[in-house]
PDB file of the backbone (N, CA, C, O) and the ligand in Angstrom, with CONECT records:
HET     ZN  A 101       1
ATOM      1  N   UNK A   1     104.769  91.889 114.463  1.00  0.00           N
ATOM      2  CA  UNK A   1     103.330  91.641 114.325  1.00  0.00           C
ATOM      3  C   UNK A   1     102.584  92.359 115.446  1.00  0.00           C
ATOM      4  O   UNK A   1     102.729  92.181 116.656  1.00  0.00           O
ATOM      5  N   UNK A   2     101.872  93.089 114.906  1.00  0.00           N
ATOM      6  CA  UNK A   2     100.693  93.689 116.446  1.00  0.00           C
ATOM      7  C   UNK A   2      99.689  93.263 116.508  1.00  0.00           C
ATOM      8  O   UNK A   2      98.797  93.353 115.664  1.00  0.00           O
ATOM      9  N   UNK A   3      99.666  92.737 117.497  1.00  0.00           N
ATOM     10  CA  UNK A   3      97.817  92.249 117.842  1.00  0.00           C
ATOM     11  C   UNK A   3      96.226  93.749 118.030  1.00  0.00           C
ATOM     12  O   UNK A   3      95.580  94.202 118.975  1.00  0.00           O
ATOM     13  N   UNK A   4      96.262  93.964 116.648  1.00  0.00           N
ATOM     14  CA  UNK A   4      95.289  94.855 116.579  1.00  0.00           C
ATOM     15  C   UNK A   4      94.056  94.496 117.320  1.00  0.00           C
ATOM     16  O   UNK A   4      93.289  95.309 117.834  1.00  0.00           O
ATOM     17  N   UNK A   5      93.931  93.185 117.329  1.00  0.00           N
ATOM     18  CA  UNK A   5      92.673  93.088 117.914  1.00  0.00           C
ATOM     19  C   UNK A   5      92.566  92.995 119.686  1.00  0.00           C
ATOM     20  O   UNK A   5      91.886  92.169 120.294  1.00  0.00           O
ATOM     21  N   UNK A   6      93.142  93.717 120.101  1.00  0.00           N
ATOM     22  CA  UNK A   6      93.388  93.644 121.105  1.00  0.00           C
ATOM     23  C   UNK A   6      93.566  94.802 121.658  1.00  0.00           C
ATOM     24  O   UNK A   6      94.042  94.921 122.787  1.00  0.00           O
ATOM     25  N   UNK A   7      93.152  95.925 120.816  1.00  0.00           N
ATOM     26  CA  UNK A   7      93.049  97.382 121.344  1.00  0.00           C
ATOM     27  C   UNK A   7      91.784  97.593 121.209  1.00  0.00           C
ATOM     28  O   UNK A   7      91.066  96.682 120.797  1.00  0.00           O
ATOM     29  N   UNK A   8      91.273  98.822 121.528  1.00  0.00           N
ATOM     30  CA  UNK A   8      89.632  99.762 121.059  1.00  0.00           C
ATOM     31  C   UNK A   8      89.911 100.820 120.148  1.00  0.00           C
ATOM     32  O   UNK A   8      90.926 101.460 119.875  1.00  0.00           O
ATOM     33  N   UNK A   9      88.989 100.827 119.838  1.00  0.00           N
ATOM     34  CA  UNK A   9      88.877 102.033 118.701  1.00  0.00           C
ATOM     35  C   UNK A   9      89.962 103.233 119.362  1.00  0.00           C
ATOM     36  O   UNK A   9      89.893 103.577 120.542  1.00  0.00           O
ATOM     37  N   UNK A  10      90.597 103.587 118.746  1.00  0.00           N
ATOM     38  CA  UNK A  10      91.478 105.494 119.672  1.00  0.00           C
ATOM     39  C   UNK A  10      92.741 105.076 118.526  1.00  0.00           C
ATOM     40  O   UNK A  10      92.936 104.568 117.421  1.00  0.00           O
ATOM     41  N   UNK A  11      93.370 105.668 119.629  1.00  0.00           N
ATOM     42  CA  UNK A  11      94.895 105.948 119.633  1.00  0.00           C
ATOM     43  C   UNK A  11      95.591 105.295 120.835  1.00  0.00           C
ATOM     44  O   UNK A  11      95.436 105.335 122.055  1.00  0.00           O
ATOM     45  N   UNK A  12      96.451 104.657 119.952  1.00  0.00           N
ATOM     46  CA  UNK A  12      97.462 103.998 121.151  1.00  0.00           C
ATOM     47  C   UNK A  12      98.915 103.888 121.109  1.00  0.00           C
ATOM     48  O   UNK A  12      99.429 103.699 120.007  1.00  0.00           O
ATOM     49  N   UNK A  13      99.585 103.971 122.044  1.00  0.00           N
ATOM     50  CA  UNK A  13     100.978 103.444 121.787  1.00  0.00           C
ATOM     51  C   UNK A  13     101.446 102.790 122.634  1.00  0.00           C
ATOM     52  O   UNK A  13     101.379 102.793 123.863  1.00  0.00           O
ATOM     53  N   UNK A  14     102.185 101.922 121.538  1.00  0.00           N
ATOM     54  CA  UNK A  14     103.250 100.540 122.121  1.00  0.00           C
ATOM     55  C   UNK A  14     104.217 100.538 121.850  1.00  0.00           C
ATOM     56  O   UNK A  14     104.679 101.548 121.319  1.00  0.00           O
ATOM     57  N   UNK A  15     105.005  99.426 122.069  1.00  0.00           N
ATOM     58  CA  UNK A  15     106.458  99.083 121.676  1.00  0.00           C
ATOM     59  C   UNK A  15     106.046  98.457 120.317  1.00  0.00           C
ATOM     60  O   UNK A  15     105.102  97.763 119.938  1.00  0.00           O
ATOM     61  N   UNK A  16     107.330  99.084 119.650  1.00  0.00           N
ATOM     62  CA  UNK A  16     107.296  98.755 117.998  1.00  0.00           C
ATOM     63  C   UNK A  16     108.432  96.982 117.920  1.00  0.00           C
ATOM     64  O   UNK A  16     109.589  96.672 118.207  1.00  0.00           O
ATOM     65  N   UNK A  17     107.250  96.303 117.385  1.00  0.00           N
ATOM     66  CA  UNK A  17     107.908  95.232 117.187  1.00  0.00           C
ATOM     67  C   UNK A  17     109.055  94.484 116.211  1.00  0.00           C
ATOM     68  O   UNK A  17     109.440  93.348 115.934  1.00  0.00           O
ATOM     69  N   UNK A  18     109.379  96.077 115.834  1.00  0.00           N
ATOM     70  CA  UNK A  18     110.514  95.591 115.089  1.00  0.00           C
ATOM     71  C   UNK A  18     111.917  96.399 115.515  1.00  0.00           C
ATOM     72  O   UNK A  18     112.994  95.961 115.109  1.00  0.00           O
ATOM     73  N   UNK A  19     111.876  97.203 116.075  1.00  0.00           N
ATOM     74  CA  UNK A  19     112.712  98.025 117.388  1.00  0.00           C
ATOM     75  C   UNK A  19     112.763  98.433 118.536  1.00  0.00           C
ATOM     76  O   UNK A  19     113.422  99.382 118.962  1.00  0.00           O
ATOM     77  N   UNK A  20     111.896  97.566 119.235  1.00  0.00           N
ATOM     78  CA  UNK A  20     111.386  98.343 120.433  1.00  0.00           C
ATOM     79  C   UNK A  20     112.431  97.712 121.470  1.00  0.00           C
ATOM     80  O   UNK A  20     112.724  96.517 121.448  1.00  0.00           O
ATOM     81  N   UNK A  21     112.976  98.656 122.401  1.00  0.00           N
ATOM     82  CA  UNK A  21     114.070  98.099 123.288  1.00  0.00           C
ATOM     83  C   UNK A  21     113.641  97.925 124.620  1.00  0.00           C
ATOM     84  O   UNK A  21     114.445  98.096 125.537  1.00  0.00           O
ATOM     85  N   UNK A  22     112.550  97.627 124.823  1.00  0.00           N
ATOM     86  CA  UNK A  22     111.805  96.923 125.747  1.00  0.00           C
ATOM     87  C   UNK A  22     109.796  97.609 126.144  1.00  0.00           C
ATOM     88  O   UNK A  22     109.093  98.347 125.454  1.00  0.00           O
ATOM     89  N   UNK A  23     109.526  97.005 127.356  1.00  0.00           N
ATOM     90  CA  UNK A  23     108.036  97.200 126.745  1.00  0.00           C
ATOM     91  C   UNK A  23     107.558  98.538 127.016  1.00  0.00           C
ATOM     92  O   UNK A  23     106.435  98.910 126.675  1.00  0.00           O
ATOM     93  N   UNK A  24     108.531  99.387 127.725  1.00  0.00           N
ATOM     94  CA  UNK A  24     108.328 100.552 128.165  1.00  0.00           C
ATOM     95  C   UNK A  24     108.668 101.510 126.724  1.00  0.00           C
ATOM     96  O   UNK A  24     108.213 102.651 126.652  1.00  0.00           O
ATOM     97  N   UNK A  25     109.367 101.024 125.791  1.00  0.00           N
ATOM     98  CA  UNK A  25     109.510 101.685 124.430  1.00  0.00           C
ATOM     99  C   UNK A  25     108.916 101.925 123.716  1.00  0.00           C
ATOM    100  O   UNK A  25     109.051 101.541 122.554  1.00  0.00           O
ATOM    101  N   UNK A  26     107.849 102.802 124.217  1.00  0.00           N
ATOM    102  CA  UNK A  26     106.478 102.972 123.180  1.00  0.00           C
ATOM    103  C   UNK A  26     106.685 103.908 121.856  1.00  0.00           C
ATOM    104  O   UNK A  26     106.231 105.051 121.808  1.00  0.00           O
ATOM    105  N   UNK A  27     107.515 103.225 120.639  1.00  0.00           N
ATOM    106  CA  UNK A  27     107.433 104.127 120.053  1.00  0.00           C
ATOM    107  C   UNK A  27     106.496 104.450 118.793  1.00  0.00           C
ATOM    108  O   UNK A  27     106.650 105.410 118.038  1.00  0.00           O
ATOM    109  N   UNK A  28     105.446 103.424 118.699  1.00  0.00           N
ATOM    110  CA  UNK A  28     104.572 102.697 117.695  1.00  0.00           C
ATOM    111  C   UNK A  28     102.965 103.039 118.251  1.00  0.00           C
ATOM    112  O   UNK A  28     102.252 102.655 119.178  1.00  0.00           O
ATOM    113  N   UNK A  29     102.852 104.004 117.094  1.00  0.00           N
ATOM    114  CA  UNK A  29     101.568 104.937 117.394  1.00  0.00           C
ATOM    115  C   UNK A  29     100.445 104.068 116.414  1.00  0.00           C
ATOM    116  O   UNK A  29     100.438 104.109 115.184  1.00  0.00           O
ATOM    117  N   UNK A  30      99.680 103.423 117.109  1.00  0.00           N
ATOM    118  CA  UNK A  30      98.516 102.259 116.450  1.00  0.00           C
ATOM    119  C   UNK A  30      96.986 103.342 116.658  1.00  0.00           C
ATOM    120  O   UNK A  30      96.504 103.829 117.681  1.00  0.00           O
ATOM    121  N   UNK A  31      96.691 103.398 115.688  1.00  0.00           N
ATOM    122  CA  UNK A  31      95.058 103.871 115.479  1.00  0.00           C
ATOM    123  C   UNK A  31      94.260 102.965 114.741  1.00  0.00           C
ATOM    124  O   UNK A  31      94.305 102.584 113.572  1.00  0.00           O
ATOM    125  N   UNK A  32      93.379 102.661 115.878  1.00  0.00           N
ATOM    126  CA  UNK A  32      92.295 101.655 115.310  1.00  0.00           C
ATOM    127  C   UNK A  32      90.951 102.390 115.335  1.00  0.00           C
ATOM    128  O   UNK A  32      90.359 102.894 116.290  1.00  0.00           O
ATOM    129  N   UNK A  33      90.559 102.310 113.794  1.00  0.00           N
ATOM    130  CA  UNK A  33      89.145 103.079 113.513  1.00  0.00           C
ATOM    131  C   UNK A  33      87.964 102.522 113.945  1.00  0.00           C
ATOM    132  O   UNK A  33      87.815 101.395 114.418  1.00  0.00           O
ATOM    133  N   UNK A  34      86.977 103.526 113.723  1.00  0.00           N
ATOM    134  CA  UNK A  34      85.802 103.075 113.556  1.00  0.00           C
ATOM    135  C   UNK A  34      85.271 101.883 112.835  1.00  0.00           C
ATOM    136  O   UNK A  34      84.114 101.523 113.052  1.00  0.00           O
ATOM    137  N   UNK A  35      85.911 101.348 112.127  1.00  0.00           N
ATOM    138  CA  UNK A  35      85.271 100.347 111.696  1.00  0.00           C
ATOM    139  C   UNK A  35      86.561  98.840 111.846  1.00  0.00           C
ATOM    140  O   UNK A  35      86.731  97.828 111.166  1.00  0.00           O
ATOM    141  N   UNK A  36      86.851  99.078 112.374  1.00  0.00           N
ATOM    142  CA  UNK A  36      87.921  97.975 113.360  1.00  0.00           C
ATOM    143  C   UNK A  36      89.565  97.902 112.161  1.00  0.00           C
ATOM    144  O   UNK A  36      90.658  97.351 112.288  1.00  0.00           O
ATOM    145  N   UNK A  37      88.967  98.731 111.120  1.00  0.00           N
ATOM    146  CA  UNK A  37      90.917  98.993 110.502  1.00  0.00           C
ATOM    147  C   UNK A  37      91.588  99.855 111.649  1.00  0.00           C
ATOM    148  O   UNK A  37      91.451 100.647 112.582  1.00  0.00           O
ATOM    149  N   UNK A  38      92.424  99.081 110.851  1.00  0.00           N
ATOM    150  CA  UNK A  38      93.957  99.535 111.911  1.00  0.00           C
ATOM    151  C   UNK A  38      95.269  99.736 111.430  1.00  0.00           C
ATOM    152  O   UNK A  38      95.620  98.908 110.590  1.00  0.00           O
ATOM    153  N   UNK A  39      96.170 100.692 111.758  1.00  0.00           N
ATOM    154  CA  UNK A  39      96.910 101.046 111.045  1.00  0.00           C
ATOM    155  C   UNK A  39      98.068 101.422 112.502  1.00  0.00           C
ATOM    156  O   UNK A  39      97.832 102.072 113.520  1.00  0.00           O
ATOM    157  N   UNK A  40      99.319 100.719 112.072  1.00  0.00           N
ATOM    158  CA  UNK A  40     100.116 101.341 113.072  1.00  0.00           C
ATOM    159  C   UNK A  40     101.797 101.768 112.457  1.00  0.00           C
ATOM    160  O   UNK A  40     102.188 101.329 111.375  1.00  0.00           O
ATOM    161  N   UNK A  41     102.447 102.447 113.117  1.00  0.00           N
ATOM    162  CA  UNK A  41     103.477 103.185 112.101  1.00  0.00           C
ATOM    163  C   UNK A  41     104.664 103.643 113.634  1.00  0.00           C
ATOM    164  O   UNK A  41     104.514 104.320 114.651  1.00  0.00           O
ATOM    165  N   UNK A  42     105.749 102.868 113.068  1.00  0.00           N
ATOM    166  CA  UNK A  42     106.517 103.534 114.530  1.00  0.00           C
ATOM    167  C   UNK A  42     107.393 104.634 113.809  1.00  0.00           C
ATOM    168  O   UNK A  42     107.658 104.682 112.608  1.00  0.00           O
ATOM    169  N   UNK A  43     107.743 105.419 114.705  1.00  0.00           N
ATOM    170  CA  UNK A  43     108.272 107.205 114.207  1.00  0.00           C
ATOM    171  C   UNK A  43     109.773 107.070 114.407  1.00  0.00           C
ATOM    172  O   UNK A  43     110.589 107.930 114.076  1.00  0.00           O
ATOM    173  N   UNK A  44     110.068 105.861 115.002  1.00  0.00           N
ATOM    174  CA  UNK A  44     111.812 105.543 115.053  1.00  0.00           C
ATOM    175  C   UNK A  44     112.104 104.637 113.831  1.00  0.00           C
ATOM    176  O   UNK A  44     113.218 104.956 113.417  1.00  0.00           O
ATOM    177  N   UNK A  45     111.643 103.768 113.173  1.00  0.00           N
ATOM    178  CA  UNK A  45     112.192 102.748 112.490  1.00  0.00           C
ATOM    179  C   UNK A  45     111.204 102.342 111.513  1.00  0.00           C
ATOM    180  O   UNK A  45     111.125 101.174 111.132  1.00  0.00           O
ATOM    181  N   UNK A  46     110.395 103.332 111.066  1.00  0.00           N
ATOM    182  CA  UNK A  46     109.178 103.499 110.180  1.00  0.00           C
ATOM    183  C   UNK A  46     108.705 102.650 109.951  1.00  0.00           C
ATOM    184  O   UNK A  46     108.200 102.521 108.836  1.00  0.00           O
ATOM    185  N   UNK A  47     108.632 101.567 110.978  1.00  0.00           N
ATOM    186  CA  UNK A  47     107.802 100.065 110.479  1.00  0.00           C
ATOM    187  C   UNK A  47     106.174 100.624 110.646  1.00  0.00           C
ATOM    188  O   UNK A  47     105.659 101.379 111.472  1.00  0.00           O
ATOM    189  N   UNK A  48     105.557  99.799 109.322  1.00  0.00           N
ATOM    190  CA  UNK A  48     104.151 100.118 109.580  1.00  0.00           C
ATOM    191  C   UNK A  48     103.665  99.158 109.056  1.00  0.00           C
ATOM    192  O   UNK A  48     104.152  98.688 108.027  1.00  0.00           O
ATOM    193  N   UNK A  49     102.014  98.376 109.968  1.00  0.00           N
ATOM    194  CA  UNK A  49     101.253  97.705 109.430  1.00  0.00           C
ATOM    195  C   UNK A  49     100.345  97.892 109.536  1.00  0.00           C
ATOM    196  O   UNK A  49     100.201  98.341 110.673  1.00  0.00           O
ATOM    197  N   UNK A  50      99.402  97.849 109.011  1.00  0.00           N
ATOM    198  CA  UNK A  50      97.585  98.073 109.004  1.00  0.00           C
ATOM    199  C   UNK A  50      97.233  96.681 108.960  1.00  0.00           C
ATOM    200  O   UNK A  50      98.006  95.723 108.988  1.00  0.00           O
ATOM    201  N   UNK A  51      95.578  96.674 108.866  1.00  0.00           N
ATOM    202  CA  UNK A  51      95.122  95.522 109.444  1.00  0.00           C
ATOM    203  C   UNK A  51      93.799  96.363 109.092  1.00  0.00           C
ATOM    204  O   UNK A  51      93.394  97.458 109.483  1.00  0.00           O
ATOM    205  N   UNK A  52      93.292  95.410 108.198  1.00  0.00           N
ATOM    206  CA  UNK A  52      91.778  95.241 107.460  1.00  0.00           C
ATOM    207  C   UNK A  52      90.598  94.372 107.763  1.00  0.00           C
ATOM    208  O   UNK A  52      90.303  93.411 107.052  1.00  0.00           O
ATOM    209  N   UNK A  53      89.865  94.757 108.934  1.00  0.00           N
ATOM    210  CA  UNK A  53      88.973  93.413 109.028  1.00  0.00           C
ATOM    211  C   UNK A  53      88.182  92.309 108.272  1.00  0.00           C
ATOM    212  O   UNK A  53      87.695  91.212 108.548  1.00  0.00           O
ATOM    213  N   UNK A  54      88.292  93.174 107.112  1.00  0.00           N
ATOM    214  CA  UNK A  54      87.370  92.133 106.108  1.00  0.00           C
ATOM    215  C   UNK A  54      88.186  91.583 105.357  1.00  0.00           C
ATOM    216  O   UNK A  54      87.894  91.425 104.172  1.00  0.00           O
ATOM    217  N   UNK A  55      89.262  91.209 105.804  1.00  0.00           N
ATOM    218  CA  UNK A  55      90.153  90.289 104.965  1.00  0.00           C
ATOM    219  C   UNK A  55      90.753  89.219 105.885  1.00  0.00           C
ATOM    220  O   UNK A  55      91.358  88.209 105.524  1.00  0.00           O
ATOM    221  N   UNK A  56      90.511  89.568 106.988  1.00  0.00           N
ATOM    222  CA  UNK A  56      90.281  88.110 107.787  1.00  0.00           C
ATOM    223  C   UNK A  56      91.748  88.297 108.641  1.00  0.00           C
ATOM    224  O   UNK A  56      91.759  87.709 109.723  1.00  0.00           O
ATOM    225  N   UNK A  57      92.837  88.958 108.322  1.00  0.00           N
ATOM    226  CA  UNK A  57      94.062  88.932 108.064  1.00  0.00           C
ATOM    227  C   UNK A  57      94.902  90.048 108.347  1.00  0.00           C
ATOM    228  O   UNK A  57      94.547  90.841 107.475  1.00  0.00           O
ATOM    229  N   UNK A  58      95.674  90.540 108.926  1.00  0.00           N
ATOM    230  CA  UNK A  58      96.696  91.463 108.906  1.00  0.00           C
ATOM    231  C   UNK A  58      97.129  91.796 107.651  1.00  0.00           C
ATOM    232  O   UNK A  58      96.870  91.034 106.720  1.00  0.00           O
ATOM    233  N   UNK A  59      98.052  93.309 107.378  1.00  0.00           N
ATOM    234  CA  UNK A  59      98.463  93.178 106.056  1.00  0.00           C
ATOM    235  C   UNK A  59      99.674  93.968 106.527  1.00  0.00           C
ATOM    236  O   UNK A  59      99.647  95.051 107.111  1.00  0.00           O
ATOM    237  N   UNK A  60     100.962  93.107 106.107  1.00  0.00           N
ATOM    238  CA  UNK A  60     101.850  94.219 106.666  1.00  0.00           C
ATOM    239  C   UNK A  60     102.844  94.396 105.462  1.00  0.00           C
ATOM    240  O   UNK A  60     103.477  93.559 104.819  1.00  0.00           O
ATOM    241  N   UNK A  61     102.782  95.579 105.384  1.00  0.00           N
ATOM    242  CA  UNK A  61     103.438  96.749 104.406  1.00  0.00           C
ATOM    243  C   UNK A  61     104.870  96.633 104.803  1.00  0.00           C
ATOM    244  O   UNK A  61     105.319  97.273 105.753  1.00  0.00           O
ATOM    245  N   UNK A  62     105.547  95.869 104.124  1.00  0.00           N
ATOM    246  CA  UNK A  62     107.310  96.095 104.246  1.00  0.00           C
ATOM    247  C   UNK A  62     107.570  97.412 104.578  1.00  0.00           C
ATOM    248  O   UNK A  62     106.756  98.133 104.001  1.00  0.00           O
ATOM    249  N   UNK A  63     108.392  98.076 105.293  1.00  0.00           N
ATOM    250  CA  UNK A  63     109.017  99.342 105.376  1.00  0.00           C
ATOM    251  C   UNK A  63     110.449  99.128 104.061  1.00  0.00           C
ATOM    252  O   UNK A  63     111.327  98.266 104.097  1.00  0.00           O
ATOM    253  N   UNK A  64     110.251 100.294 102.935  1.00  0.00           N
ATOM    254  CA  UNK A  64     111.367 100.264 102.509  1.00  0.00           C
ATOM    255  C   UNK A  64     112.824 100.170 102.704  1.00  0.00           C
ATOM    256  O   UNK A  64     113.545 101.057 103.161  1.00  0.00           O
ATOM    257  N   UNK A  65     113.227  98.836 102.254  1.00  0.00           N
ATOM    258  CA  UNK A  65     114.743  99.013 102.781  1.00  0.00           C
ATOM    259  C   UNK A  65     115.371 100.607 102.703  1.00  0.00           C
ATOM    260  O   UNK A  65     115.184 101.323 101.719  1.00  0.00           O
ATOM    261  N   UNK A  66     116.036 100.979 103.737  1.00  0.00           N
ATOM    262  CA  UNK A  66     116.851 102.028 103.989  1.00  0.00           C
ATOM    263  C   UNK A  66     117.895 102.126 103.357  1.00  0.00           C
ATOM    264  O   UNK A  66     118.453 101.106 103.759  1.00  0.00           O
ATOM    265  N   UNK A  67     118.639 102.614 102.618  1.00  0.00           N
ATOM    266  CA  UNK A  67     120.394 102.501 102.544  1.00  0.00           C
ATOM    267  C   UNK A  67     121.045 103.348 103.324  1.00  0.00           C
ATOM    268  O   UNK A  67     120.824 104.493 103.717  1.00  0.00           O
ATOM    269  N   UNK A  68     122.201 102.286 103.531  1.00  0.00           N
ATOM    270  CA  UNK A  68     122.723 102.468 104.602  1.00  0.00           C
ATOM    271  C   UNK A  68     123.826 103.563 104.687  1.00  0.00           C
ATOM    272  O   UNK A  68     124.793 102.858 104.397  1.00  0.00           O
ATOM    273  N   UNK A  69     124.226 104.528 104.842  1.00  0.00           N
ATOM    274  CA  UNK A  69     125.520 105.141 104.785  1.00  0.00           C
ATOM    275  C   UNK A  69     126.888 104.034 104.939  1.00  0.00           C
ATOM    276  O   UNK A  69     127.495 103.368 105.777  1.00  0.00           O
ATOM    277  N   UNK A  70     126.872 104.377 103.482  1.00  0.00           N
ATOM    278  CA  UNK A  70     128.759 103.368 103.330  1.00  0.00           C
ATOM    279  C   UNK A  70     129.699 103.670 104.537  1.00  0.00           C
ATOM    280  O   UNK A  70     129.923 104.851 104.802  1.00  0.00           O
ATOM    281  N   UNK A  71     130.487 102.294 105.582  1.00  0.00           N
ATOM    282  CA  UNK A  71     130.834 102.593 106.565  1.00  0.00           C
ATOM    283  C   UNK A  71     132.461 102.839 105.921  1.00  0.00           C
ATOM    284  O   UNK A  71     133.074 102.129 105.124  1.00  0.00           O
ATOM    285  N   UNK A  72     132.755 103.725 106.386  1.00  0.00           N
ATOM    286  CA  UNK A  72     134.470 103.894 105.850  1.00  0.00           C
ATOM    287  C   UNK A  72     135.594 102.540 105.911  1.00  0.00           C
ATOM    288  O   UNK A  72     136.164 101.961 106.836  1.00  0.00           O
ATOM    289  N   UNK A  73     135.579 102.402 104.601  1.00  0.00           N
ATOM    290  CA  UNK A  73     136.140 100.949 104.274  1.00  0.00           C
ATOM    291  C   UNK A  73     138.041 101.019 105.053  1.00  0.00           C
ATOM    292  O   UNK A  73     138.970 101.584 104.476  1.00  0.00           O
ATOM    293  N   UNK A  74     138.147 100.389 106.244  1.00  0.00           N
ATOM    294  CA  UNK A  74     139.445 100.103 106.417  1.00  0.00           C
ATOM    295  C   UNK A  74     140.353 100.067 105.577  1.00  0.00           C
ATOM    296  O   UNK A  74     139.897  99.549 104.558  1.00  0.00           O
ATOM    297  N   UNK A  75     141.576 100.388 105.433  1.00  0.00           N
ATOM    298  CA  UNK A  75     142.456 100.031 104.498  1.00  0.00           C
ATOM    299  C   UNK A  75     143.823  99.458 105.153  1.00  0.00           C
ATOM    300  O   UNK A  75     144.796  99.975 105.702  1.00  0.00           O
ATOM    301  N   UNK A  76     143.482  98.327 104.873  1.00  0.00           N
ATOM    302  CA  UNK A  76     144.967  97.767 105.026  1.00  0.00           C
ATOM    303  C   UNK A  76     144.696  96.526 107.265  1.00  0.00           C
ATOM    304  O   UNK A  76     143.810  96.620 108.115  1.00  0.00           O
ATOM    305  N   UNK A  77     145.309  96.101 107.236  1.00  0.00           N
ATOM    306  CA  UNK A  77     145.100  95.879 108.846  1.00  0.00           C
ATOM    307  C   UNK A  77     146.490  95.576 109.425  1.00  0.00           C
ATOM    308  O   UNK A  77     147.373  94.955 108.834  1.00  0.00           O
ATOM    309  N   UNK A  78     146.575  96.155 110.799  1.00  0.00           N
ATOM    310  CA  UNK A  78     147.038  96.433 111.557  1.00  0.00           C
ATOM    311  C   UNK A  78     147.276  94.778 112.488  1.00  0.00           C
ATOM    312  O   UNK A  78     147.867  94.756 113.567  1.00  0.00           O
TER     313      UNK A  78
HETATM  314 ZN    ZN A 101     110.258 100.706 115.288  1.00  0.00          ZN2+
END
């Protein structure tokens, strides 16, 4: 969750709250417009949420599940 309302209008970056490996991990590029929407999108783990003021409310956009590369299935154990 990002507290949009808690930036100014620009460009900003933070730690992405759904990967960020501490607060110095800014990898979550938040632009809040002119008219107080907001939209933020991290470039490591493609989480993104925007945020609409006239809906009172955050709106956050699932990031599509990823698939995963099949991990090479063991055979047999040791
Ligand atoms: Zn992320």
């Amino acid at each position: 969750m990002v507290n949009f309302d808690a930036y100014d209008i620009g460009s900003h970056r933070l730690s992405c709250p759904a990967c960020s490996r501490g607060p110095r991990d800014k990898t979550l590029g938040l632009t809040i417009e002119a008219d107080g929407a907001g939209v933020a999108h991290c470039f490591r783990c493609a989480f993104t949420e925007s945020y609409r003021p006239e809906r009172g409310a955050p709106l956050t956009t699932p990031s599509k599940p990823r698939i995963k590369a099949a991990a090479p299935t063991a055979k047999g154990s040791d």
